[in-house]
One Martini backbone bead per residue (centre of mass of N, CA, C, O) as a GRO file, in nm:
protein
  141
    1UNK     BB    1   4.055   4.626  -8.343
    2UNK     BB    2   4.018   4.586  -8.701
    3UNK     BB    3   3.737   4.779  -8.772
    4UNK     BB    4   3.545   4.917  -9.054
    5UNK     BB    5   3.277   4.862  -8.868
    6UNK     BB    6   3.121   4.904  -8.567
    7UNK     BB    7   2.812   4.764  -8.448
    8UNK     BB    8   2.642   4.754  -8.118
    9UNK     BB    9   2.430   4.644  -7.994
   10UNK     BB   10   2.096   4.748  -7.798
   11UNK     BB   11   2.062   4.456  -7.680
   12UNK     BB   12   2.018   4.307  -7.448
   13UNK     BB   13   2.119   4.079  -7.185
   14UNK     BB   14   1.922   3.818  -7.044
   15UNK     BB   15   1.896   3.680  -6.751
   16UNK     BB   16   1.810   3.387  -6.556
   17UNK     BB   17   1.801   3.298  -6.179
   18UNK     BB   18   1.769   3.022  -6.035
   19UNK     BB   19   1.668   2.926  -5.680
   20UNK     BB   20   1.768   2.707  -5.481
   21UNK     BB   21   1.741   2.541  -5.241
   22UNK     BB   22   1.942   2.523  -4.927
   23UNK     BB   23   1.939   2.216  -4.698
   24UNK     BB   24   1.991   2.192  -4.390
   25UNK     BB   25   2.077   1.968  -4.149
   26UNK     BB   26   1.957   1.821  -3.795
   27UNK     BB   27   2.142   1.619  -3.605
   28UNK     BB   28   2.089   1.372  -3.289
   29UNK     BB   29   2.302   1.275  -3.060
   30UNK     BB   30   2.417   0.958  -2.820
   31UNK     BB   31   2.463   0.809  -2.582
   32UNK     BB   32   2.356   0.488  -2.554
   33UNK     BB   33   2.520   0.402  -2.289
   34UNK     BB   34   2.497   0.459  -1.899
   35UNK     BB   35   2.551   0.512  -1.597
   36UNK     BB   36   2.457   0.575  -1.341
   37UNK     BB   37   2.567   0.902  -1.282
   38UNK     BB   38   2.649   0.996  -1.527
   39UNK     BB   39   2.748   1.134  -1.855
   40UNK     BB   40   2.576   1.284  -2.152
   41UNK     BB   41   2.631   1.294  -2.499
   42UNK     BB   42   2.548   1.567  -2.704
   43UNK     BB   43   2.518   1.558  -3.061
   44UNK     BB   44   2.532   1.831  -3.321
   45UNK     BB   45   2.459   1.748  -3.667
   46UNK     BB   46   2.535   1.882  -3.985
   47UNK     BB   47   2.534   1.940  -4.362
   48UNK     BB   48   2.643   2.216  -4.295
   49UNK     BB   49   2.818   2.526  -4.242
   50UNK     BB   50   2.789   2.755  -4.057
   51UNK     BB   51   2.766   3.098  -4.076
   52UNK     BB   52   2.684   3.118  -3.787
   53UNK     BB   53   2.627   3.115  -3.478
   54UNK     BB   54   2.488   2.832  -3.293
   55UNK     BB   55   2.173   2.749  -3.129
   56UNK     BB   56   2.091   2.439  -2.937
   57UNK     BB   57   1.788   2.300  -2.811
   58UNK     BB   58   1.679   2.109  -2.560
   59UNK     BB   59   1.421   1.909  -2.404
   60UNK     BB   60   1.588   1.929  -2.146
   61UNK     BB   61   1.754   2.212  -2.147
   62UNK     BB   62   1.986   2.192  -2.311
   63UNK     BB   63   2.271   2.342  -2.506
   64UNK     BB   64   2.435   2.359  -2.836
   65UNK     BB   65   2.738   2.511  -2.974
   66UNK     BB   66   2.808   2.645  -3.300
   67UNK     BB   67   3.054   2.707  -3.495
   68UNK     BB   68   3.138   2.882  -3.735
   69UNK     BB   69   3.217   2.667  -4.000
   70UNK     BB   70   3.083   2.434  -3.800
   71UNK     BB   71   2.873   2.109  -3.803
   72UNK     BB   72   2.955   2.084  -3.463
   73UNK     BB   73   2.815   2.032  -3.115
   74UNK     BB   74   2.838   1.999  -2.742
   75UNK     BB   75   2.679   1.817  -2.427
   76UNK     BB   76   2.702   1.795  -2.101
   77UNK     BB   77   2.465   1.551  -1.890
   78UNK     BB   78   2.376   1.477  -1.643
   79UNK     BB   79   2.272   1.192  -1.457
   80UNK     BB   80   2.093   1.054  -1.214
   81UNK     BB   81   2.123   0.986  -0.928
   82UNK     BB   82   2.146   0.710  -0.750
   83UNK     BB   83   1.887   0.450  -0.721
   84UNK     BB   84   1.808   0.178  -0.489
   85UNK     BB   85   1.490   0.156  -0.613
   86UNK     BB   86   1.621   0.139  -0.922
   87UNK     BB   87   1.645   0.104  -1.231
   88UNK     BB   88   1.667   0.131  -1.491
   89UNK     BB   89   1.672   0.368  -1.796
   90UNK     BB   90   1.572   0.607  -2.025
   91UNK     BB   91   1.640   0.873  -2.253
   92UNK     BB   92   1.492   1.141  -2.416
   93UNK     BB   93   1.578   1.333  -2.693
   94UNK     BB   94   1.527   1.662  -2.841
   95UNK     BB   95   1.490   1.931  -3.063
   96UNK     BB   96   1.368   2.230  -3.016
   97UNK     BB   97   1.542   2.443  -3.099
   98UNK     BB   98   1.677   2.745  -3.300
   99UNK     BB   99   1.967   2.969  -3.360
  100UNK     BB  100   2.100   3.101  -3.651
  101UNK     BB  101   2.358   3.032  -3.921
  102UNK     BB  102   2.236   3.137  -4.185
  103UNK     BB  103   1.968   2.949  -4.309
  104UNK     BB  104   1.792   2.905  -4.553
  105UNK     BB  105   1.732   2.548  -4.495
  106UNK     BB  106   1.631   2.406  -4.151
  107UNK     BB  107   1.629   2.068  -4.073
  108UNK     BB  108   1.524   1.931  -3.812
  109UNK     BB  109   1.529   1.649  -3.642
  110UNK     BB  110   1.302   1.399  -3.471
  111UNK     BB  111   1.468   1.210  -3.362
  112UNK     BB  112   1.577   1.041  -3.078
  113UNK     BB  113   1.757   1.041  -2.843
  114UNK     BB  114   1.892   0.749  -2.713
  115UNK     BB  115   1.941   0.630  -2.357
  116UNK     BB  116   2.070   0.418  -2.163
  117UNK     BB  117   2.032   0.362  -1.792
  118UNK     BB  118   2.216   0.181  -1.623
  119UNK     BB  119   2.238  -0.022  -1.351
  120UNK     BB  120   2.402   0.003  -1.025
  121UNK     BB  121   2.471  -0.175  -0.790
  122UNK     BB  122   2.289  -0.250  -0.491
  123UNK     BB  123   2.391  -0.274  -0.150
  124UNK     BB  124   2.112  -0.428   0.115
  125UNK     BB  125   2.158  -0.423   0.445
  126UNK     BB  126   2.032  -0.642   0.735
  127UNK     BB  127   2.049  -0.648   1.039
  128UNK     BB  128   1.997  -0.864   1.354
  129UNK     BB  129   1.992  -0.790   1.719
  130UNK     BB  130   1.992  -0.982   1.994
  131UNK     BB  131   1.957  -1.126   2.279
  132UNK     BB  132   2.099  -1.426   2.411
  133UNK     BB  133   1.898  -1.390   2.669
  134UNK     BB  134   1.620  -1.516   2.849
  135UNK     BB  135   1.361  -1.480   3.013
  136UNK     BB  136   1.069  -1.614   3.093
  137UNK     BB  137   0.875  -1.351   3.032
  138UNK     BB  138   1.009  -1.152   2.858
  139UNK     BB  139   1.199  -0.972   2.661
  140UNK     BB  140   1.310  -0.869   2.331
  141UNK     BB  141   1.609  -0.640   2.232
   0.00000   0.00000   0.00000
């Protein structure tokens, strides 16, 4: 500029920065219904975007890996073997720990994945076949 004489103050600037937290969400979701026999997608999906990989473990103890940047990662689980004796059942999954993500706060759901596990129809036959002529007072094999 173009000043006759310029004089500047010697009076610092002082800003105040208040950090709000920043919470980021995770919830667990599955499959609502599967056969018997069949598998179970579970998917743990956050409300913002991992800043390194991290990894979601199940109460089942499977595990779901998110990578950095991505919001959402999945894990198949197999269901119980077909039992003959047994009709459907439901089977309830919840986040036990997770570790990574470089998350300020993050809070995971508490809501279990709840999936029905329908029963597949299993016929169980039973034949019974005996002597066709039998003497009187003998046995029947």
């Amino acid at each position: 500029g173009n000043f006759e004489q310029l004089t500047p103050s010697t009076t610092p600037a002082v800003t105040t920065i208040t950090d709000s937290i920043d919470n980021t969400g995770l919830t667990l979701t599955a499959d609502s219904t599967i056969t018997e026999g069949g598998q179970i997608t579970y998917t743990a999906t956050l409300s913002n975007p991992a800043g390194t990989a991290m990894s979601v473990t199940l109460s089942n103890g499977a595990v779901i890996n998110i990578e950095a940047g991505k919001t959402s990662g999945s894990v198949v689980v197999d269901t119980p073997a077909n039992d003959v004796y047994k009709n459907g059942s439901t089977v309830s999954t919840t986040i036990e720990s997770t570790t990574g993500g470089n998350f300020e706060q993050l809070t995971p759901s508490t809501t279990p994945a709840v999936t029905t596990i329908t029963d597949s129809i299993d016929n169980t036959g039973l034949t019974l076949t005996a002597d066709s002529t039998i003497t009187e007072g003998g046995q029947i094999t």
